[in-house]
C-alpha positions as CSV (number, residue, x, y, z in Angstrom):
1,X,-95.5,11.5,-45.2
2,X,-98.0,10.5,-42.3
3,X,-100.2,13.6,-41.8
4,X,-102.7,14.4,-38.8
5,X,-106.4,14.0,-39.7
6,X,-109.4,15.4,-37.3
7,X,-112.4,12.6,-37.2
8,X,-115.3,14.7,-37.7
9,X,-118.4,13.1,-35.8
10,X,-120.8,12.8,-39.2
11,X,-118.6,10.5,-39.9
12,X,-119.2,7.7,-37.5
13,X,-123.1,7.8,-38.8
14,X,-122.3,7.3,-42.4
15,X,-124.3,4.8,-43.5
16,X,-121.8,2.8,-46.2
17,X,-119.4,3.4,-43.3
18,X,-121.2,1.6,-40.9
19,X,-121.6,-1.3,-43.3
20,X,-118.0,-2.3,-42.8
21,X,-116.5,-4.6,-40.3
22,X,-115.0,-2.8,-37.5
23,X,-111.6,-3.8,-38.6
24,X,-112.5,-2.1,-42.0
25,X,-113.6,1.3,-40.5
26,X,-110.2,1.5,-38.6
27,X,-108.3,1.3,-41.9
28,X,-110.8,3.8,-43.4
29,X,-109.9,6.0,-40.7
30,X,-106.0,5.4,-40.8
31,X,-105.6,5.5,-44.6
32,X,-106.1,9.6,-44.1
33,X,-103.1,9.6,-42.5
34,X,-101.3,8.5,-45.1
35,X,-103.2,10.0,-48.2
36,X,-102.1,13.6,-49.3
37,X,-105.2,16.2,-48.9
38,X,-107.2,15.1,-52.3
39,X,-107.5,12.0,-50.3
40,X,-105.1,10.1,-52.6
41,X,-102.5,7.1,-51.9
42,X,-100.5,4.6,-53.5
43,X,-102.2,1.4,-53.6
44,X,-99.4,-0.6,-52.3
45,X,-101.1,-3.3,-49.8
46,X,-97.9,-4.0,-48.0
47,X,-96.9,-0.4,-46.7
48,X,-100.7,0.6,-45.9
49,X,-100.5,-2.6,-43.7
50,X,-97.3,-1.6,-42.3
51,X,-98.8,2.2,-41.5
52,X,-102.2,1.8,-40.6
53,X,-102.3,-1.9,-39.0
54,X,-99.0,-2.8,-38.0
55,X,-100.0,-4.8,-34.9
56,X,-103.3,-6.3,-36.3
57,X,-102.9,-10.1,-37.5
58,X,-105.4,-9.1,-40.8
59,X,-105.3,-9.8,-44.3
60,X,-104.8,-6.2,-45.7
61,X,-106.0,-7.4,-49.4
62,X,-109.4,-8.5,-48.1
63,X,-110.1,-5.3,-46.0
64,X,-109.3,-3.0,-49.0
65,X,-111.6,-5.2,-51.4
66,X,-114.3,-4.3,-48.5
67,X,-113.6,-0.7,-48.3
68,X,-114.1,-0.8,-52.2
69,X,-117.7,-3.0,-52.0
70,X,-118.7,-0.5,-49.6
71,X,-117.6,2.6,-51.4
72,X,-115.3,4.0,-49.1
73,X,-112.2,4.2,-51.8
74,X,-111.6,3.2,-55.0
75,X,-108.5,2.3,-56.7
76,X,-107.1,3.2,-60.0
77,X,-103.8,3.8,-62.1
78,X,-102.1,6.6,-63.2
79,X,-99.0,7.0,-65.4
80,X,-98.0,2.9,-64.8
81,X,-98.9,3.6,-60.9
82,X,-101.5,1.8,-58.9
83,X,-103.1,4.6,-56.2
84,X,-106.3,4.6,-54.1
85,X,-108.3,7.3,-53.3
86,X,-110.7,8.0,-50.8
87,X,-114.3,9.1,-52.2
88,X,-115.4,10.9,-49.4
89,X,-112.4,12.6,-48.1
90,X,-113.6,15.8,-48.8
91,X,-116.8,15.4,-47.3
92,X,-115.1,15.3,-44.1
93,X,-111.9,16.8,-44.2
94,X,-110.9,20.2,-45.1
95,X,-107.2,21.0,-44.4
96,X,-106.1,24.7,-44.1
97,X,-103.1,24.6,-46.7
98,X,-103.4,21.6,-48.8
99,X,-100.7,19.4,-50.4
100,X,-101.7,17.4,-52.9
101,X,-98.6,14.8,-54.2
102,X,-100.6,12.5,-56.4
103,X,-102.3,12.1,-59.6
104,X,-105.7,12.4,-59.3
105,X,-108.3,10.1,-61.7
106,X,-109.5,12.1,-64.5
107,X,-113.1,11.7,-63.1
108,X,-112.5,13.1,-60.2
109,X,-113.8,16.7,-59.5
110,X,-111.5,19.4,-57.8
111,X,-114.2,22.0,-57.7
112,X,-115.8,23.1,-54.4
113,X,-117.3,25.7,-52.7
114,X,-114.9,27.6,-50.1
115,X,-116.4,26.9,-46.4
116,X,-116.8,30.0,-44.1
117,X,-114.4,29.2,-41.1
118,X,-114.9,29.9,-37.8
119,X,-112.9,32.9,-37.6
120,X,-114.8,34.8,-40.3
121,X,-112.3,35.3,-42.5
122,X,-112.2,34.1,-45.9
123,X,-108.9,33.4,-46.4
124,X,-108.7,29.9,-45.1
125,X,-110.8,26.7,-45.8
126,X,-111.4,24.7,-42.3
127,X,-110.0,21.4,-41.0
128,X,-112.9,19.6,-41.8
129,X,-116.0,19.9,-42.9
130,X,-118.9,21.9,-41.7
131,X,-123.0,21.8,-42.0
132,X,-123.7,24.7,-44.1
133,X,-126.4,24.8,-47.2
134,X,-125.3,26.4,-50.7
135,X,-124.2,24.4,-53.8
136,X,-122.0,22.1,-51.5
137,X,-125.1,20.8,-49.9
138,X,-126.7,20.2,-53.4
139,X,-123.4,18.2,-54.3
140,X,-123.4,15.8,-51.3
141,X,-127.5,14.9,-51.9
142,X,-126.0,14.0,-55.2
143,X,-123.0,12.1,-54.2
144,X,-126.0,10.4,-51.7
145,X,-128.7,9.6,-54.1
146,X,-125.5,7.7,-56.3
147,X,-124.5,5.4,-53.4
148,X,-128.0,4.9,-52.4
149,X,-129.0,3.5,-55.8
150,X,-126.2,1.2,-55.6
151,X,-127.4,-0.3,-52.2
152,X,-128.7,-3.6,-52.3
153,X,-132.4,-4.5,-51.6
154,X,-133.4,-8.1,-49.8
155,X,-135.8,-9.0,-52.4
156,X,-133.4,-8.3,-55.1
157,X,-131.6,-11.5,-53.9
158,X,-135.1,-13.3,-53.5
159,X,-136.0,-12.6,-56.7
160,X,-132.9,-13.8,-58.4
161,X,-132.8,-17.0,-55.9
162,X,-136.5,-17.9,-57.3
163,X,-135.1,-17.2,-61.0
164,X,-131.9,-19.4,-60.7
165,X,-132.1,-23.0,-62.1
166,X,-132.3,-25.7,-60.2
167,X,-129.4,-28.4,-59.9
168,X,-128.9,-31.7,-58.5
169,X,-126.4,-31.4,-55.7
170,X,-125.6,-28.7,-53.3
171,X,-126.4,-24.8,-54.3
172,X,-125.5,-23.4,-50.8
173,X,-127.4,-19.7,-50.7
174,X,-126.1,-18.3,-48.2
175,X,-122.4,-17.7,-50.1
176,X,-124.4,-16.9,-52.8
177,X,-126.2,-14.3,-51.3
178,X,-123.1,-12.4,-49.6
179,X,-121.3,-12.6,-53.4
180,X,-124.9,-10.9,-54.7
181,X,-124.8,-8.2,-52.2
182,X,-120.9,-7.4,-52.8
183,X,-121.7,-7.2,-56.2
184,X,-124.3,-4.9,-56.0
185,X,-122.3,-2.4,-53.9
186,X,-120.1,-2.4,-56.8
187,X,-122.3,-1.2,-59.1
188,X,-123.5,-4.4,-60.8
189,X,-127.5,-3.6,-61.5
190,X,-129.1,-6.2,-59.7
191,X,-131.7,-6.4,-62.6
192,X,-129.0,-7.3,-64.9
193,X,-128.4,-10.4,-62.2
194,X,-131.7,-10.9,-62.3
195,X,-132.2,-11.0,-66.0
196,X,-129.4,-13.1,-66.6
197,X,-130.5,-15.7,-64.3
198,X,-134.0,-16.0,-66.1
199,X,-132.4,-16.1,-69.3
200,X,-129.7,-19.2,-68.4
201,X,-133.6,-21.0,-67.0
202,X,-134.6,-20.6,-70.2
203,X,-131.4,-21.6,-71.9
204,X,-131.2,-25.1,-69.6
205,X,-135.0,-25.9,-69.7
206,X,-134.4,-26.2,-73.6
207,X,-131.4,-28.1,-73.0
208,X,-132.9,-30.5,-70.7
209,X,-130.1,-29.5,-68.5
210,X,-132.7,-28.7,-65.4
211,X,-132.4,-30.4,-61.9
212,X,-128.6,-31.7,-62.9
213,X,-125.2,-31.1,-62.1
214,X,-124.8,-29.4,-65.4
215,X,-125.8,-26.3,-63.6
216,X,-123.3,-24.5,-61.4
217,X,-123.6,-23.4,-58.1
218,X,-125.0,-19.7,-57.7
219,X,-121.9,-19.0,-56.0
220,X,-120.0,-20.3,-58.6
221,X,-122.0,-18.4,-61.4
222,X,-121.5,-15.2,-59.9
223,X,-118.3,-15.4,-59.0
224,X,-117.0,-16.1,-62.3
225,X,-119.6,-13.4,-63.7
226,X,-121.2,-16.0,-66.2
227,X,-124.3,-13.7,-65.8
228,X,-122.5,-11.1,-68.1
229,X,-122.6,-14.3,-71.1
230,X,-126.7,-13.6,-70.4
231,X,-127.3,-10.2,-69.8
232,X,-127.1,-8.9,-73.0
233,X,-129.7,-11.4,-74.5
234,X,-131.2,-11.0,-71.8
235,X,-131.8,-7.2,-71.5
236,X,-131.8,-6.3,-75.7
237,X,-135.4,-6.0,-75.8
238,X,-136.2,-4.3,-72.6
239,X,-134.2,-1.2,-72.9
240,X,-136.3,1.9,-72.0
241,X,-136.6,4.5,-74.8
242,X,-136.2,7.0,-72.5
243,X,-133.0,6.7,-70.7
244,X,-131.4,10.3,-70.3
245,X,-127.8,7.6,-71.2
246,X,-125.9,11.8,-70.9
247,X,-127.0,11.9,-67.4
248,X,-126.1,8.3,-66.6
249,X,-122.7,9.2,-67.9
250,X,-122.2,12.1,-66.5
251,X,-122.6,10.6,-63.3
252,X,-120.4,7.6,-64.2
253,X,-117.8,9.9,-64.7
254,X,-117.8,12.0,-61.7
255,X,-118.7,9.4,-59.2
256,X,-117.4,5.7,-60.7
257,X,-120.5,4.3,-59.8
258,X,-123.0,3.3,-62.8
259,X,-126.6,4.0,-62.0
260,X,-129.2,1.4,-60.8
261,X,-131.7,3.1,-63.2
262,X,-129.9,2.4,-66.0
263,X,-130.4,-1.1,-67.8
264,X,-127.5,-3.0,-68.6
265,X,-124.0,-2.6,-66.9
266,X,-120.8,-0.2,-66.5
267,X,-118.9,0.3,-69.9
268,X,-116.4,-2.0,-68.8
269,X,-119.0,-4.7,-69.3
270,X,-120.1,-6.8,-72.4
271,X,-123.5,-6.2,-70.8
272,X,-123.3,-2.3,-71.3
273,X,-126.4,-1.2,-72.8
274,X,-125.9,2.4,-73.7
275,X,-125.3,3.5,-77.3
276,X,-121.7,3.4,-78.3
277,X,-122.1,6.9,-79.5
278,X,-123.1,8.0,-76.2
279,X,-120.1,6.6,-74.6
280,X,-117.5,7.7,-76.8
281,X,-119.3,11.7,-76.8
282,X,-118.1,10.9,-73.2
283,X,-114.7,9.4,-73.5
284,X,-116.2,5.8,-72.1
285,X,-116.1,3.9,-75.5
286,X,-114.0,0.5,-74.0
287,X,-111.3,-0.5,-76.3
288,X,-112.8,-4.2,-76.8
289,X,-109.2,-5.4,-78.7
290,X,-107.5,-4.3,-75.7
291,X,-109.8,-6.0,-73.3
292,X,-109.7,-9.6,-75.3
């Protein structure tokens, strides 16, 4: 059921927000219409296009996978189900007598302060949300200092470009560097990139392999994630002793976003770094049969 949403003016000046295409930020906007009030909706491609874009000539696919690079939802399953929920739906909407009708992912965090509404009373929370300080404030620097740690730098891609190997033939960067950047906004550590790039110039020089068309295109490299087959050898050695890994998870948990600090990758990765007792005291161990 299509609900009415208020467009609180914050939201126009958030800064992963602003990153998306104009396109993007309408269906940002529109999928709050058809989410329930935990900001939740099935992830079915073809109705959101049909609800939120009907009239637009767009590929509805592409605009979600931007929405996700730019951390404006995030999609996952529940119970055989595929939803999508919006991660900062709460940030600016507060409805007065929520409904909630789906599952929510078991990272997500139902806890929050209670606003005080304009009337006084507090019996009600407001329709969206308000600038006030408290433990709610405390939560969104948080949430901030998570996405911001996630946001790509320039000389991050620099770097990595100087690292790559060269080849003989074409190595277009500009794809290369748009397919870094998306990654990054992902959560992909852009040292791990990095790292791995180093370690395949090392691999090729002893091969002989450098300046021929046995090395792929950057785009080509990323795109197909080779770096992960590097990042492991890459990154065993340089592990700092004193990664607070509880924290890190912690924060994977609640926000789905694995922190820049930390070396390696996500636990979904091969090139995950943290302790495998440290994941599984969180429930992250990854069932590596399953995954092959």
């Amino acid at each position: 059921m299509a609900r009415i949403r208020s467009v609180h003016p914050g939201q126009w000046k958030s800064g992963e927000f602003l990153e998306c295409s104009p396109l993007a930020r309408l269906l940002a906007l529109a999928l709050r219409n058809i989410a329930d009030d935990h900001g939740v909706f099935r992830w079915k491609p073809k109705t959101i296009k049909a609800e939120c874009l009907p009239a637009d000539n767009c590929e509805i696919d592409a605009l979600l996978a931007e929405l996700i690079a730019n951390e404006q939802v995030k999609r996952y399953a529940s119970e055989g189900k595929d939803y999508g929920i919006i991660l900062d739906f709460t940030q600016w909407q507060r409805p007065k007598k929520p409904k909630y009708v789906h599952p929510v992912p078991e990272w997500f965090s139902t806890s929050t302060e209670p606003l005080p509404n304009e009337s006084g009373t507090d019996t009600e929370n407001p329709p969206q949300r308000k600038e006030v300080g408290g433990r709610r404030e405390e939560e969104e620097e948080s949430s901030r200092s998570v996405a911001k740690a996630t946001r790509p730098d320039a000389s991050d891609f620099e770097e990595f470009w100087k690292a790559y190997p060269r080849r003989d033939g074409p190595n277009p960067r500009k794809p290369a560097e748009s397919k870094f950047i998306a990654l990054v906004k992902t959560g992909v550590d852009p040292a791990v990139m990095i790292g791995a790039a180093r370690e395949l110039t090392s691999q090729e020089t002893a091969r002989g392999n450098i300046g021929t068309r046995f090395i792929p295109q950057a785009i080509t490299w990323l795109s197909q994630q080779r770096w992960s087959d590097h990042a492991a050898v890459a990154f065993a050695s340089d592990v700092p002793k004193e990664v607070d890994w509880d924290a890190v998870c912690e924060s994977y948990k609640k926000y789905g976003i694995w922190s820049k600090h930390a070396p390696g990758n996500d636990p979904g990765s091969p090139s995950c770094l943290c302790p495998p007792e440290i994941l599984e005291k969180h429930g992250l161990l990854p069932n590596r049969s399953a995954m092959q």
